[in-house]
N, C-alpha and C positions, 0 to 999 in steps of 0.2 A: 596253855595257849590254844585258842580258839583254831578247831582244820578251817583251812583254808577251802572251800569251796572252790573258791574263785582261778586255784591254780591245777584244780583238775580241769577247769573248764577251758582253760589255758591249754592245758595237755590234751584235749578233745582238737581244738582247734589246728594245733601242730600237726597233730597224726592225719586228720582230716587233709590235711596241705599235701603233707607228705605223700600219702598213699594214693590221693587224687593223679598228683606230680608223675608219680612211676607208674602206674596202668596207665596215664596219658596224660602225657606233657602240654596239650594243650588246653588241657579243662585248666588245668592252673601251673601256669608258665614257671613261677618263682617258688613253686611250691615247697623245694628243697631247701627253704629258709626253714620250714617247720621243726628241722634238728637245731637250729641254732636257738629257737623258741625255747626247745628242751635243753640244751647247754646252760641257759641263762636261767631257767627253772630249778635244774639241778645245784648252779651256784649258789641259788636262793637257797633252799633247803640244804643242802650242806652245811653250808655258815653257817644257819642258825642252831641245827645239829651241833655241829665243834663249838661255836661261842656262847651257848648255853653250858657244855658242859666245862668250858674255860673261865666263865665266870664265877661257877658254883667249884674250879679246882676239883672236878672230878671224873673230866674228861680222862676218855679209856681208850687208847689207839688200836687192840686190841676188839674190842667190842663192835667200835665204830664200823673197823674192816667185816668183821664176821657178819653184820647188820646188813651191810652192803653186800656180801658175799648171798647172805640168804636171801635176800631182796632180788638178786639178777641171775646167780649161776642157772639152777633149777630149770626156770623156762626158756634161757638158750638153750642148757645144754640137753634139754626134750627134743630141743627145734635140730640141734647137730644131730642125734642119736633116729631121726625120723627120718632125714634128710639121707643120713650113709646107709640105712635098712634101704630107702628110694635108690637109690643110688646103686647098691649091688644090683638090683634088676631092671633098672632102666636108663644109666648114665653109661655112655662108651667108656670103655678101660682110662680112655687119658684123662677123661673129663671126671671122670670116678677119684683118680689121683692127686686132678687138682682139688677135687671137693675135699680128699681126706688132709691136704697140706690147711688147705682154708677153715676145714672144724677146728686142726690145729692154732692156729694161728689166731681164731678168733674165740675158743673157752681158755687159749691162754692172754686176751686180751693185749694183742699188737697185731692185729691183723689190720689196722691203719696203716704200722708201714708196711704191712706187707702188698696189701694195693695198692701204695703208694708207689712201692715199686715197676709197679706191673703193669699198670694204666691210669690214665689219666678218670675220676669219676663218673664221665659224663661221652665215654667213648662205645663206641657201638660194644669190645669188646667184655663190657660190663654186663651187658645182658645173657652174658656166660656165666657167673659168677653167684651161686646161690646165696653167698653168706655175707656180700660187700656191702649190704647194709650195715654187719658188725663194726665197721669201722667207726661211727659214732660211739659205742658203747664201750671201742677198746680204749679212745678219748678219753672220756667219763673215767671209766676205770682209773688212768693213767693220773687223771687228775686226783683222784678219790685218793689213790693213793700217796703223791707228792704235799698234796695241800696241807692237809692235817698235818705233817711230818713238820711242814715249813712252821706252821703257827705254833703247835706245842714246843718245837727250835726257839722261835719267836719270844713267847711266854715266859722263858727262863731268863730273858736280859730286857725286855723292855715291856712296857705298861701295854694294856687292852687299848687304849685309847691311840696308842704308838702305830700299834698294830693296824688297825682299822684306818688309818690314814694310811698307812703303808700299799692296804689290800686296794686302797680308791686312787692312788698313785700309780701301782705297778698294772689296775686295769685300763689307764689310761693310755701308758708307756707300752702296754700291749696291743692296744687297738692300734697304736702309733706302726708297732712294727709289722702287722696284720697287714697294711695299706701297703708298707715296702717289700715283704716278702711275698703277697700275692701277685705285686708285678713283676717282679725277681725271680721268683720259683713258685709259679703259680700252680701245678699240682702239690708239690711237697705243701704249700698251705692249707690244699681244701683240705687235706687228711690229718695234717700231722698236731698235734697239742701245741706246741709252741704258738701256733696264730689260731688257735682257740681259747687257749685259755682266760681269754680279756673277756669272752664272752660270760665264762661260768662266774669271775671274778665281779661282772655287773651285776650277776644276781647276787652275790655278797655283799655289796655295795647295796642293794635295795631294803637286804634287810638292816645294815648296820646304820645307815641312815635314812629312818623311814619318814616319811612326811606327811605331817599332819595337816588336815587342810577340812574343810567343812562338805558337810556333803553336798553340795555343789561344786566342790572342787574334785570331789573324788569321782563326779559322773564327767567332768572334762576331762580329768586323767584316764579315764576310764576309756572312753569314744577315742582320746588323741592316742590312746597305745594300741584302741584295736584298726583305729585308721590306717598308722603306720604299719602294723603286723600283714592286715589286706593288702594295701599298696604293696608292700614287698611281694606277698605272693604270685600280683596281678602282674603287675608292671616290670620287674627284675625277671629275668630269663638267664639259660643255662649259657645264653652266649654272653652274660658279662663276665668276668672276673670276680670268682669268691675262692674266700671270704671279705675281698679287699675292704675299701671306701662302705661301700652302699650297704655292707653289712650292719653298720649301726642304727640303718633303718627298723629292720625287723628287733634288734638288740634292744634299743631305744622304745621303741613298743611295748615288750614284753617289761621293763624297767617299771614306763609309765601305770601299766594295767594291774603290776604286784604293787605298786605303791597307793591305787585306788580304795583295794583294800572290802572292795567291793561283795561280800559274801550272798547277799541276797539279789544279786544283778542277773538280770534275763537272760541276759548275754551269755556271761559262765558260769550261772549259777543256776541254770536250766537240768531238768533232772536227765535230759537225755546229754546234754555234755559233760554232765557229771557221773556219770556211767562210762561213758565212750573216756573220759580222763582215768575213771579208774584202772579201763582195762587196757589206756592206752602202751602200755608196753610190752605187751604181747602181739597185740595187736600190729604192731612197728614191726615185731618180730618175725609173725605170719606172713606179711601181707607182700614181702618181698620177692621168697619161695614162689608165688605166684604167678608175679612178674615176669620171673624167667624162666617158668614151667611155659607160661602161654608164646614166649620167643623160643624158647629152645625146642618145642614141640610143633612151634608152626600153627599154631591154633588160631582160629578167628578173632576178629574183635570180642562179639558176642561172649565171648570169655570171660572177659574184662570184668564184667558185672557179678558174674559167680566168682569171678577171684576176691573181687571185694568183700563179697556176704560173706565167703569163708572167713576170708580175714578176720573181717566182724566173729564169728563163731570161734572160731579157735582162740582170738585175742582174749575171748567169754569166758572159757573153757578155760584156759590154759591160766587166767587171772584167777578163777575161784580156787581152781581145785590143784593148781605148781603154785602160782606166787604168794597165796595163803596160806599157804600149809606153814604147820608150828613146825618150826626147827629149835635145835637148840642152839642159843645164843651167847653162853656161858662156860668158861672152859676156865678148870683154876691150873691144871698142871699140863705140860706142852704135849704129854703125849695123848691127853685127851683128841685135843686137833686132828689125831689122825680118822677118829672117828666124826669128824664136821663133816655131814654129808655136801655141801658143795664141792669142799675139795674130794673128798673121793668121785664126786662127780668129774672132777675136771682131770682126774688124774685116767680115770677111764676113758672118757673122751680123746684125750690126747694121745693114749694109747692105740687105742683103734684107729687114729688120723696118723700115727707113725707106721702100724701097719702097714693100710691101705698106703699109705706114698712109698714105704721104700722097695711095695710090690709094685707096684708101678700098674697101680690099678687092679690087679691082678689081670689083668691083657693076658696070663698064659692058660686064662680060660678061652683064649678067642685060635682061630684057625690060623697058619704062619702065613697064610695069604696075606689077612686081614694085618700080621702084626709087620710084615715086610712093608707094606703099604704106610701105616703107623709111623715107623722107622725112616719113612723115606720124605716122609713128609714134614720139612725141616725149618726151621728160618736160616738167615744166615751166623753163620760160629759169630762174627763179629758184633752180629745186632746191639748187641749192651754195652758194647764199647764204642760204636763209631757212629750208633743213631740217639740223637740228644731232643729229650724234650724242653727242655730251660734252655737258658741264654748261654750259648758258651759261643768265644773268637772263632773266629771261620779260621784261623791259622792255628788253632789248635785241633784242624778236621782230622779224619783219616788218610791215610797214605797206602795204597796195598801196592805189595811186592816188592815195586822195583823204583829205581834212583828215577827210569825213563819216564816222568809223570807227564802226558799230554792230553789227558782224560778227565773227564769229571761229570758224576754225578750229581746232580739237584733236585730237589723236591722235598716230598711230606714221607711217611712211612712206608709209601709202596713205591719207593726208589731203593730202599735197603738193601733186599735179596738182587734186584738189579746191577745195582754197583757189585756187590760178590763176586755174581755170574759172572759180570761183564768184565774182570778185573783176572777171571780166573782165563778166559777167553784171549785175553791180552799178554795174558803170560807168556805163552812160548814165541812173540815176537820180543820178549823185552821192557815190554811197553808199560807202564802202569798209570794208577789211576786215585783222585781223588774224590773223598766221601763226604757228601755236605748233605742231610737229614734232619728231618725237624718235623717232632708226631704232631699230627693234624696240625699243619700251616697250614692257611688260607696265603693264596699268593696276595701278595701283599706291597708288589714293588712301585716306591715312592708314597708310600701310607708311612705316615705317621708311628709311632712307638706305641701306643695305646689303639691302632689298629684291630691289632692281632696279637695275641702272645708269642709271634715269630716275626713282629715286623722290624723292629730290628738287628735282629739276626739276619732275616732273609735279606733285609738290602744292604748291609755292610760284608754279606755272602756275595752277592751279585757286583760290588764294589771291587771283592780283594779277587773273585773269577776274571772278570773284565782289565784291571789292572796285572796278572800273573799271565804273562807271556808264554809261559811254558802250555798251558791248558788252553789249547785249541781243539777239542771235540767234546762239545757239552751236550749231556743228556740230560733231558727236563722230562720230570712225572709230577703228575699232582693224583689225587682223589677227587676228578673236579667234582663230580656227582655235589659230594657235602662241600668241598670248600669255596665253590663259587656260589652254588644255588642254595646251601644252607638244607640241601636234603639229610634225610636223616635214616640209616639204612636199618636202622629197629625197627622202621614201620614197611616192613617188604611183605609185598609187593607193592605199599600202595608208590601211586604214580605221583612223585612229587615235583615232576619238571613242567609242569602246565602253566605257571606263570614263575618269570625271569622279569625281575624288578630290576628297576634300574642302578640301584649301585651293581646287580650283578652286569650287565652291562657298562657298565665304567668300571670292574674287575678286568672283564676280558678283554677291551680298549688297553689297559695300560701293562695285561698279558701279552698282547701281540707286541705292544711299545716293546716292550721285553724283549721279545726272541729277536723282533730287528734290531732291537743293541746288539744283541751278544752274536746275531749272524754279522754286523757290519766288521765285529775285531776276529771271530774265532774262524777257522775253517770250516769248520760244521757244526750243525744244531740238531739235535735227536732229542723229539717231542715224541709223545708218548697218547696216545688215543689214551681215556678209560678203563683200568683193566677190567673186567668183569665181575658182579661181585655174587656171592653165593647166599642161599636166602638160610643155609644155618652152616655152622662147621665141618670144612671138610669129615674128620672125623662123624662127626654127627651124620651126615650123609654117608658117609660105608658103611657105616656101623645099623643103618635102615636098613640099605641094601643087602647086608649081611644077615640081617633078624629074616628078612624074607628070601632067602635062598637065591637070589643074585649075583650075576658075574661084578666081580670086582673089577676088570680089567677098565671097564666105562662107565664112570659114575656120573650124569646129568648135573651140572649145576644150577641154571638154569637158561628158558628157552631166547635165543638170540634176538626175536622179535623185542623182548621186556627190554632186554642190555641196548637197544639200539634206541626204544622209547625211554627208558628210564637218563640217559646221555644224548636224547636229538640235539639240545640245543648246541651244547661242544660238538658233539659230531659235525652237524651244519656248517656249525661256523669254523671248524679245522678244514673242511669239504671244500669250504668255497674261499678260504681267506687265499691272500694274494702273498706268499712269501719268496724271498730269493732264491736261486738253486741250493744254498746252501742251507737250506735246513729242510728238512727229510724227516717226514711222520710215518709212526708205528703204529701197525695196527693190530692188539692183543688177539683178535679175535679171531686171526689169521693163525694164529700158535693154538689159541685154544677151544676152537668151536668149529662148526661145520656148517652145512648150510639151515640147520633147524635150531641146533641148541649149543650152549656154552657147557663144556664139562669141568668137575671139580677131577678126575681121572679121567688120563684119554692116555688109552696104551697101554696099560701097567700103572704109569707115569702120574706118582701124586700133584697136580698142580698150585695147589694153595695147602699154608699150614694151617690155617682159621679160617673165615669166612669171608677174606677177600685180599688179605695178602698172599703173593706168589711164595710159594714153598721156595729153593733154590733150585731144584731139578724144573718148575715151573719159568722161574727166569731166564734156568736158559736155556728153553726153550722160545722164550720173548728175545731174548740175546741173539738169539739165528737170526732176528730181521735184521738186526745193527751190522752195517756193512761196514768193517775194521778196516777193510784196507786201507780206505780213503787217504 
């Protein structure tokens, strides 16, 4: 069979999206469709891999995996083995430990769910995370493995022709459930196989039904699959819902562009997209580590541009002389396997990422100051039980302590440690308190279901508050920074409050609506200023101050002037709005800053666990403004 040119030129165009997208989201908004480009790629080629060797009955499941095995492990696990050498000399102990869980988790190919667990894709907290690109690849994998298994299952009771309607059915029934599960549990979708795999399944479908058309038809195919591939990039942003609905834009592209068929086309058959395709998998690899060397470091824009060329370089590099290399791909007796350099590859790897985490970084390199500090700076015990990013009943919330509930917290993630505090606070009157949490909600009250991915949660929250008699002292937090103005705290310092469009202005109109409901039935209402937020990880800041011989006792966050211009517009408008006696605003800034600047340590005292949520010794110290007696 004739290589395909045309679908490295494909894989140029992806990566190109891709890596645009993450050095800055604003050269290309949707860029992050360019994995789903590659999912539909891989389907393509897979299938034709297994039903070439299903037709001729001499497909080898064995071979197939080992193929694939020397095809990927190699220059991960270069990139893991680089990354943990980086990492003993310049990552803080905690951040050292999460790196050595994450090599884990991603040369053992599931490190999808494992940030799935952990954050949502597209949260500031990602830009912590060196290896979260792996999660596309632990997909792939996941597929590579099941798929084969299903057809050669398949092969043994029903015909090729059985089969292949089967694959064009179940990628239909896939996308089907893609649309219901991204608005259901819309992180568990971006990451997990289940609502990708309709994607790799069109690329099998492309090849098992390919279309033949004149060439004139194949330059229409050709233009309608790179229009829709562009569009997606241009027009789709990280504020919609993926992989839901609109993913079959970019799918639907990529389909039309393999069915063109197109080999000598300018387009992707250009010799520099056909380079940039060959080396696009390293490339993908590189170019992440970058990403969040220039956030984690603090570094300039100016960056941006060398992180790319390296990208470019090492993707070069790492293509010639790791993903070329001759391995051996033939193995008659099982304990040959042990010598398959992949897997000893990954057996190494995994090793030194169990190391590194069950020493916990190894921190007992660091001075007991620095690990007292470390120690202290906590989220709350409950956070994974009572803070929900999916939809769940507001009368399935949390409840702390005690039977006496007339308390309640609401908001987005930095109400969490909050409610703790507050709840720990409330204790020795008796008193207790319920937990209503929902990661990055945008307040959303009287919005629509397809609002927000909290919007109905948030107002059937604000329904069952207002209706339960018992909770009369509600406390409201939000993030407003990102969930009203849409700022985005990966690009700190810069100043993103300069213009306030008008739905954010019909936000904080139907905000205020808000608090006058819940002051007209409750006793009191505890609104919550901004909390401050840190331009890297607390850890990450001691751990400076530590490298240069600094007292730990006061670590700078940052300076009050920014925190005061980065939130004018809520401040203003908390400043001047007109509310009842009964609701009573807090001002973080009052707990945590002084007349110059905002610290991440003040006292001893860790304020935040990351880089903008309160630690619990941080809340309650926010907790001192809340006047209990009332």
């Amino acid at each position: 069979m004739q290589f395909r040119q045309d679908i490295n030129g494909l894989r140029a165009i992806a990566v190109i999206a891709v890596v645009l997208f993450h050095f800055n989201p604003d050269w290309m908004p949707g860029g992050f469709a360019g994995v789903d480009v590659f999912f539909v790629i891989s389907g393509f080629l897979m299938t034709r891999i297994i039903f070439r060797g299903l037709e001729k009955d001499n497909f080898s499941l064995s071979k197939f995996y080992i193929a694939r095995a020397n095809r990927i492990i190699p220059a991960l696990a270069t990139l893991c083995l680089v990354l943990l050498l980086f990492g003993w000399f310049y990552l803080t102990p905690l951040d050292y430990k999460a790196l050595g869980k994450h090599t884990g988790s991603s040369i053992g190919f599931f490190s999808n769910i494992t940030y799935w667990k952990e954050s949502g894709y597209f949260d500031t907290a990602s830009h912590e995370k060196w290896l979260l690109h792996t999660w596309s690849l632990s997909a792939e994998w996941q597929f590579y493995i099941i798929y084969p298994l299903i057809l050669v299952a398949m092969k043994r009771f029903m015909s090729l022709k059985v089969i292949k309607s089967s694959i064009l059915v179940g990628a239909v029934i896939g996308y089907a459930f893609c649309v219901f599960s991204t608005h259901t549990w819309p992180d568990a979708s971006y990451y997990l196989l289940s609502t990708r795999a309709w994607e790799m399944m069109i690329g099998g479908v492309a090849y098992l039904y390919p279309l033949n058309t004149s060439e004139n038809g194949k330059k229409a195919l050709e233009w309608s699959g790179l229009s829709l591939i562009i569009s997606s990039f241009m027009f789709i942003s990280k504020d919609d819902l993926w992989p839901g609905h609109l993913s079959i834009i970019p799918v639907l592209g990529v389909f039309l562009l393999i069915q063109a068929k197109r080999n000598d086309s300018l387009l992707t058959g250009n010799i520099i997209f056909r380079h940039l395709g060959k080396w696009s998998y390293s490339i993908y690899l590189w170019h992440w580590p970058f990403v969040v060397a220039i956030y984690y470091f603090s570094l300039s824009e100016h960056f941006i541009y060398l992180g790319i060329s390296l990208s470019v370089l090492l993707g070069f590099l790492s293509s010639k002389y790791i993903e070329r290399a001759k391995l051996k791909h033939d193995f008659v007796r099982v304990i040959e396997y042990f010598n398959c350099k992949p897997i000893l590859l990954v057996f190494s790897v995994a090793l030194l990422s169990v190391i590194i985490s069950s020493n916990d970084g190894f921190i007992q390199r660091t001075p007991h100051e620095y690990q007292d500090l470390v120690s202290n700076s906590t989220p709350s015990p409950l956070r994974k039980k009572c803070h929900i990013g999916e939809y769940r009943s507001p009368s399935k919330s949390c409840e702390y302590f005690e039977e006496n509930v007339s308390w309640a917290t609401f908001g987005d993630s930095h109400t969490v440690e909050i409610a703790y505090a507050l709840a720990e606070k409330l204790r020795p009157r008796k008193v207790g308190l319920k937990h209503f949490s929902f990661s990055g909600c945008r307040p959303s009250y009287k919005e629509p279901d397809d609002f927000s991915k909290c919007s109905k949660w948030y107002n059937e929250t604000i329904e069952y508050i207002m209706n339960n008699d018992r909770l009369q002292n509600i406390v409201f937090n939000h993030r407003f920074t990102t969930s009203i103005f849409g700022g985005d705290a990966t690009h700190y310092p810069k100043d993103i409050m300069n213009d306030v469009s008008i739905d954010s202005s019909i936000i904080i109109n139907k905000l205020d609506e808000l608090i006058l409901l819940l002051a007209s039935k409750k006793d009191n209402v505890y609104v919550f200023y901004p909390i401050p937020e840190l331009p890297r990880s607390i850890t990450q800041l001691v751990g400076d101050k530590l490298r240069n011989g600094g007292d730990l006792n006061d670590v700078i966050g940052t300076n009050l002037n920014w925190y005061k211009n980065r939130n004018k517009h809520i401040i203003n408008h908390f400043n001047n709005a007109k509310f009842p006696e009964n609701v009573h605003f807090i001002k973080p800034e009052d707990a945590f800053c002084d007349k110059e600047n905002c610290y991440a340590v003040k006292d001893g005292v860790p304020l935040y666990f990351d880089d903008n949520h309160p630690s619990v010794l941080g809340a309650s110290k926010l907790v001192e403004l809340i006047n209990t007696s009332n």
